[in-house]
SEMARRO-416007 format. One record per residue (C-alpha): residue number from 1; residue in three letters; z, y, x. Coordinates in nm, 3 decimals. Example, Ala and Ser with C-alpha at 12.3 -4.5 7.8 and 13.67 -1.06 7.14 Angstrom:
BEGIN
 num residu       Z       Y       X
   1    ALA   0.780  -0.450   1.230
   2    SER   0.714  -0.106   1.367
This chain:
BEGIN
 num residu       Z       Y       X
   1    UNK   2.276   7.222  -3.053
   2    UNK   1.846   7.170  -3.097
   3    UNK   1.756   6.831  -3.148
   4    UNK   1.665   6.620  -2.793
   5    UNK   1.303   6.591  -2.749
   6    UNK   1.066   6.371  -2.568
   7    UNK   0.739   6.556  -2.533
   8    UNK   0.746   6.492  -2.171
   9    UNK   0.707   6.078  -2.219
  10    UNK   0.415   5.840  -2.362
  11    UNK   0.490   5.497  -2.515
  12    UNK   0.227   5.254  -2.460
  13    UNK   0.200   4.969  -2.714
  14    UNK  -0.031   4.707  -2.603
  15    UNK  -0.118   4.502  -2.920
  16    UNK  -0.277   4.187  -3.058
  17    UNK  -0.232   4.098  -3.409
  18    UNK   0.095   4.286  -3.433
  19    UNK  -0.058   4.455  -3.780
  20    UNK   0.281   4.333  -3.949
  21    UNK   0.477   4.523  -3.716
  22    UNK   0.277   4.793  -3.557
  23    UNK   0.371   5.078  -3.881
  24    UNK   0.743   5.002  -3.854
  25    UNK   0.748   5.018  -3.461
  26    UNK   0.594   5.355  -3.502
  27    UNK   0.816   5.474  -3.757
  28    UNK   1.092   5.394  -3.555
  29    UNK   0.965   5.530  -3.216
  30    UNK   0.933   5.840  -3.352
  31    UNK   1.311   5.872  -3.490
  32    UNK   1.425   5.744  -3.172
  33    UNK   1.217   5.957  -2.992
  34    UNK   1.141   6.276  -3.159
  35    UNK   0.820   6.418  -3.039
  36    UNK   0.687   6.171  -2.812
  37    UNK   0.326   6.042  -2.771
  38    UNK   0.241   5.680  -2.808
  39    UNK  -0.104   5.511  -2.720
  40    UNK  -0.120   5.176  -2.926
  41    UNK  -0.412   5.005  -2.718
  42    UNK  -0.546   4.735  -2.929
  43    UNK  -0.745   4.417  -2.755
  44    UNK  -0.970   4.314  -3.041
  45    UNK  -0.745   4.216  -3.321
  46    UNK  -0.849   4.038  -3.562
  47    UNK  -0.552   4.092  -3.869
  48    UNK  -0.632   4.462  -3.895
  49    UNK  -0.431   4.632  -3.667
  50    UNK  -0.671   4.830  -3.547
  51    UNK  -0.774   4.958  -3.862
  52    UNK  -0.405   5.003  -3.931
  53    UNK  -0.324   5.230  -3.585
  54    UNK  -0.620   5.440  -3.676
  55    UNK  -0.504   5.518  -4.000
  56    UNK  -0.208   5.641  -3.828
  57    UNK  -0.362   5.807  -3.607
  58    UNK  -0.514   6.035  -3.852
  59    UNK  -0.189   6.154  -3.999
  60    UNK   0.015   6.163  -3.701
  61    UNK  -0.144   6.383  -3.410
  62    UNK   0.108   6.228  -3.127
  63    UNK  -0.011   5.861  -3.228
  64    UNK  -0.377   5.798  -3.079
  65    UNK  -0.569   5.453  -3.034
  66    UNK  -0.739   5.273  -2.757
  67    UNK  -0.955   4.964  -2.919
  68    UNK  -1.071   4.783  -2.669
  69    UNK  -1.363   4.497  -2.764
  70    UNK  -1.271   4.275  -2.507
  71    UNK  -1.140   3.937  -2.390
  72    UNK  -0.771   4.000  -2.471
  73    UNK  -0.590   4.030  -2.110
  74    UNK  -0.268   4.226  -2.166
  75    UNK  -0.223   4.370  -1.813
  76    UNK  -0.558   4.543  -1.855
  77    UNK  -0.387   4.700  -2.149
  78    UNK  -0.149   4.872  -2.004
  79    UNK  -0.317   5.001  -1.687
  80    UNK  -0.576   5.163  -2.003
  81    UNK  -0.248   5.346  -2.141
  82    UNK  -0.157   5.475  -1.826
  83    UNK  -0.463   5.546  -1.781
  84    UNK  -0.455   5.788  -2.085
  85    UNK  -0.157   5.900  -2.045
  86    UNK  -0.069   6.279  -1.965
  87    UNK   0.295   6.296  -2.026
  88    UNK   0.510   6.301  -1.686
  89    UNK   0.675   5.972  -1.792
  90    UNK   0.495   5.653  -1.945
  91    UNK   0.680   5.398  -2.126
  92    UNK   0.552   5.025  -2.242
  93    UNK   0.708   4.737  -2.458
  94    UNK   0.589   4.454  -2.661
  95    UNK   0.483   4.539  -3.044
  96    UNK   0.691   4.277  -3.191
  97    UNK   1.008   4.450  -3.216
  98    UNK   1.184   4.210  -2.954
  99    UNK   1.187   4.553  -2.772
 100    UNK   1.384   4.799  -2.967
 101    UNK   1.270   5.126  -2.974
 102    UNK   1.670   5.307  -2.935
 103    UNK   1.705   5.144  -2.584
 104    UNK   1.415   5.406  -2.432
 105    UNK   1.656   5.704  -2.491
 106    UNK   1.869   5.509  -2.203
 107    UNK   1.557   5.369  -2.021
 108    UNK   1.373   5.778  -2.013
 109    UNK   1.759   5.916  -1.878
 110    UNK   1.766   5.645  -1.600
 111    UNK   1.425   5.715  -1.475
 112    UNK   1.473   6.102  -1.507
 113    UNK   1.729   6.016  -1.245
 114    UNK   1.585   5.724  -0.989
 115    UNK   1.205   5.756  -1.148
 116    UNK   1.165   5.402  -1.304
 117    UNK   1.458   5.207  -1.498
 118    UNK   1.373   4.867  -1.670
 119    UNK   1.545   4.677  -1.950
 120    UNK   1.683   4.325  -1.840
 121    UNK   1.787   4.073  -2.087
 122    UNK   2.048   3.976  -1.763
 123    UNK   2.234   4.254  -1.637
 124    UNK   2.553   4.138  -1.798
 125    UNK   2.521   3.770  -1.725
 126    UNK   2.334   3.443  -1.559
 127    UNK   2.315   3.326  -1.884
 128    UNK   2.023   3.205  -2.076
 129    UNK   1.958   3.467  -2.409
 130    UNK   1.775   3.124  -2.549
 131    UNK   2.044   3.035  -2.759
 132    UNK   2.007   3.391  -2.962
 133    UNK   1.639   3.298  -3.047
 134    UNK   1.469   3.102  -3.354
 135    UNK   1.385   2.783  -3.215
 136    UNK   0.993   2.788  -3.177
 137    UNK   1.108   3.062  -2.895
 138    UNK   1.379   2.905  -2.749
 139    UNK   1.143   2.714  -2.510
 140    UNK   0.987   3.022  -2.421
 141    UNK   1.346   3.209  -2.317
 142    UNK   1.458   2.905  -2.183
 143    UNK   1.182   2.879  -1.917
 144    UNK   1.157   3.249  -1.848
 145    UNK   1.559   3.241  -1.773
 146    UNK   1.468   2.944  -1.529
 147    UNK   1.151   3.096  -1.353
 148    UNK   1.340   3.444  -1.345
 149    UNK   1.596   3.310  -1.180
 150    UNK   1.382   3.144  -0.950
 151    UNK   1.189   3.476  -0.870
 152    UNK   1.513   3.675  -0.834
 153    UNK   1.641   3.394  -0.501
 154    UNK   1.303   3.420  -0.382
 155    UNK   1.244   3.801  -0.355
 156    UNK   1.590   3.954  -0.349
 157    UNK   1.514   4.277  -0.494
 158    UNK   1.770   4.505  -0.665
 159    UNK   1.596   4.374  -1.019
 160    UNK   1.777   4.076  -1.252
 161    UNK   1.502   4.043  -1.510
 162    UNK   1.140   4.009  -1.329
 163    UNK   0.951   3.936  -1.693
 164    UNK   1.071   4.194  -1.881
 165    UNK   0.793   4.431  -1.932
 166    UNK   1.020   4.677  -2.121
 167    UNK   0.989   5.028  -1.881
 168    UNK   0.995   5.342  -1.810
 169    UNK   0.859   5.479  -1.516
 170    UNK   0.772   5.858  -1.356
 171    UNK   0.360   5.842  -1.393
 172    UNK   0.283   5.974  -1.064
 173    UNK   0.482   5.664  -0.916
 174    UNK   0.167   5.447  -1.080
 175    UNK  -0.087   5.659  -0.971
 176    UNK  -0.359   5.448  -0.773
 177    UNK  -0.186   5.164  -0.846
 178    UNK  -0.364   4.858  -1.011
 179    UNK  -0.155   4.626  -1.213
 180    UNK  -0.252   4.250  -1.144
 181    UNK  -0.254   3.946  -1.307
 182    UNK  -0.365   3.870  -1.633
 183    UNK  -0.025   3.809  -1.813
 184    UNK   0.336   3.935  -1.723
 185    UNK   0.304   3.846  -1.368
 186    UNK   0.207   4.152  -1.335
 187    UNK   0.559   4.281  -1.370
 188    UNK   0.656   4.107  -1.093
 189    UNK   0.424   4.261  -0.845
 190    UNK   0.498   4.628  -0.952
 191    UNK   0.858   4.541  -0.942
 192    UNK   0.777   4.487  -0.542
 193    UNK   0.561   4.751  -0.543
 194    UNK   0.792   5.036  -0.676
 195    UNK   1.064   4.894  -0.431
 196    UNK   0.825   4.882  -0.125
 197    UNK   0.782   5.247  -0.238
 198    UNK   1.114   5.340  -0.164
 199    UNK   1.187   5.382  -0.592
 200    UNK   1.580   5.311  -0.627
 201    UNK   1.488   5.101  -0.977
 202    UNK   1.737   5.132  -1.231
 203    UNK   1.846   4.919  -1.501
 204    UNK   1.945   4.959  -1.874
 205    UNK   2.111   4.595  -2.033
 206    UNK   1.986   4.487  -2.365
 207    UNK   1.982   4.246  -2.639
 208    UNK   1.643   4.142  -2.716
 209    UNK   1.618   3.994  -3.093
 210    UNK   1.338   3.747  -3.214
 211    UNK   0.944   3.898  -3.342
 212    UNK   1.009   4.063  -3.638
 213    UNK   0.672   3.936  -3.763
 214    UNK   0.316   3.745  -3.645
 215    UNK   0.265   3.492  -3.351
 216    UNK   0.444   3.504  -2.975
 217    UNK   0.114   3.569  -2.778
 218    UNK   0.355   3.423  -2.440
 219    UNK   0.255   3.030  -2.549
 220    UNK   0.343   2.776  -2.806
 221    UNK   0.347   2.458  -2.622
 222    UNK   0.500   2.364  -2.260
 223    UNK   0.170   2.290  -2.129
 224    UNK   0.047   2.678  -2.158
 225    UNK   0.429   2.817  -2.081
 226    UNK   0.398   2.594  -1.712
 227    UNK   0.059   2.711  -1.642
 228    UNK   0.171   3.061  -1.689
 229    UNK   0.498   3.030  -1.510
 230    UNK   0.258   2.859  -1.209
 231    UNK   0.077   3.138  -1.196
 232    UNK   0.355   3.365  -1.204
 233    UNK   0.522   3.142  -0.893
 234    UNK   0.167   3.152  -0.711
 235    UNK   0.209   3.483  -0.730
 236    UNK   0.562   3.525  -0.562
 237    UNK   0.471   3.251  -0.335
 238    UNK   0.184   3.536  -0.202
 239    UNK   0.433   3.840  -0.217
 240    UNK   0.717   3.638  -0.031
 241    UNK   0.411   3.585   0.212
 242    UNK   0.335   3.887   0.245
 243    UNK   0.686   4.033   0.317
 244    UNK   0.736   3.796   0.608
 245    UNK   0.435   3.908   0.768
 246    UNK   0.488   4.302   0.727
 247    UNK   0.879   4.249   0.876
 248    UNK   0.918   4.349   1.236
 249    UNK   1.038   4.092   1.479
 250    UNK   1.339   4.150   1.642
């Protein structure tokens, strides 16, 4: 039986001083997922990675970089791989290896079927996954489990992990679409966006380990982790809005 193939999906890795991990996530994107493309788009590293992708690049046609010299804003990032894309299916993760690369062979079969399937760190349980994490990130988990939970009794959409920026999606679904935000709120509003679309999302479980290397880019002290998760509540705050308005009255 020939080998399964993936010519037909991009992987879009959206980096910032991931140079410790950005060679091994490669490596094992491309056993995973034998012959797909991935676009590392790079926001002005300063550790090399850059430098590192490029050199990749060079020896592996289906690897190609994006280096933007910019103010780092990681939404922007993606929207630039999508973008670039020209694969019927785009995929993105983080570059740390909290996202492992074997759970896109589920991810790419569920949207082949409903045309956009995320990973959720929650399918299987209310629980916290704080308690599986180093603790520098357990404050981190902790508060996404709390404003995901949050999110998920103020929208009511058919999704159980609103942060977790691990998809993959049919590209025409994005098309014209602009990602907002600056951070992973952004997930959020394409979450309502897909659904408002009529997209039946489906969902893969997973277990998502700790960095394998480098600095979490999501914020080290409470102070930046509650002005994120304001924004990210200002945000649903405007979408609940929104909702209410566009419903007929009965």
């Amino acid at each position: 039986m020939p080998e399964k193939t993936y010519s037909d999906l991009t992987v879009i890795l959206p980096t910032l001083n991931e140079v410790g991990n950005i060679a091994s996530l490669i490596d094992e994107l491309m056993t995973a997922l034998p012959d797909c493309r991935v676009i590392v788009v790079d926001d002005n590293s300063s550790d090399g990675t850059p430098e590192l992708a490029r050199k990749i690049a060079e020896q592996n046609p289906a690897v190609r970089l994006i280096a933007r010299q910019v103010v780092p804003c990681l939404t922007d990032s993606i929207q630039a791989g999508i973008a670039a894309a020209q694969t019927d299916y785009v995929a993105w993760m983080d570059a740390d290896h909290s996202h492992p690369p074997v759970v896109l062979q589920k991810l790419y079969e569920g949207a082949r079927a409903t045309g956009c399937c995320i990973a959720t760190r929650y399918a299987k349980s209310e629980d916290s996954f704080a308690s599986r994490l180093p603790k520098g990130e357990m404050l981190a988990a902790g508060l996404s489990a709390v404003l995901n939970f949050s999110v998920k009794h103020l929208l009511r959409l058919k999704v159980t992990d609103y942060t977790s920026g691990f998809i993959v999606c049919r590209r025409d679904l994005l098309a014209g679409h602009t990602l907002v935000g600056d951070y992973g709120e952004y997930f959020i509003e394409l979450m309502c966006y897909l659904t408002y679309k009529g997209v039946d999302l489906a969902e893969v479980y997973y277990d998502s380990p700790p960095r394998k290397s480098g600095e979490s880019k999501t914020g080290a002290s409470l102070f930046l982790l509650t002005r994120r998760g304001v924004k990210y509540l200002w945000l649903v705050g405007r979408l609940t809005l929104s909702a209410r308005q566009s419903t007929p009255r009965s």
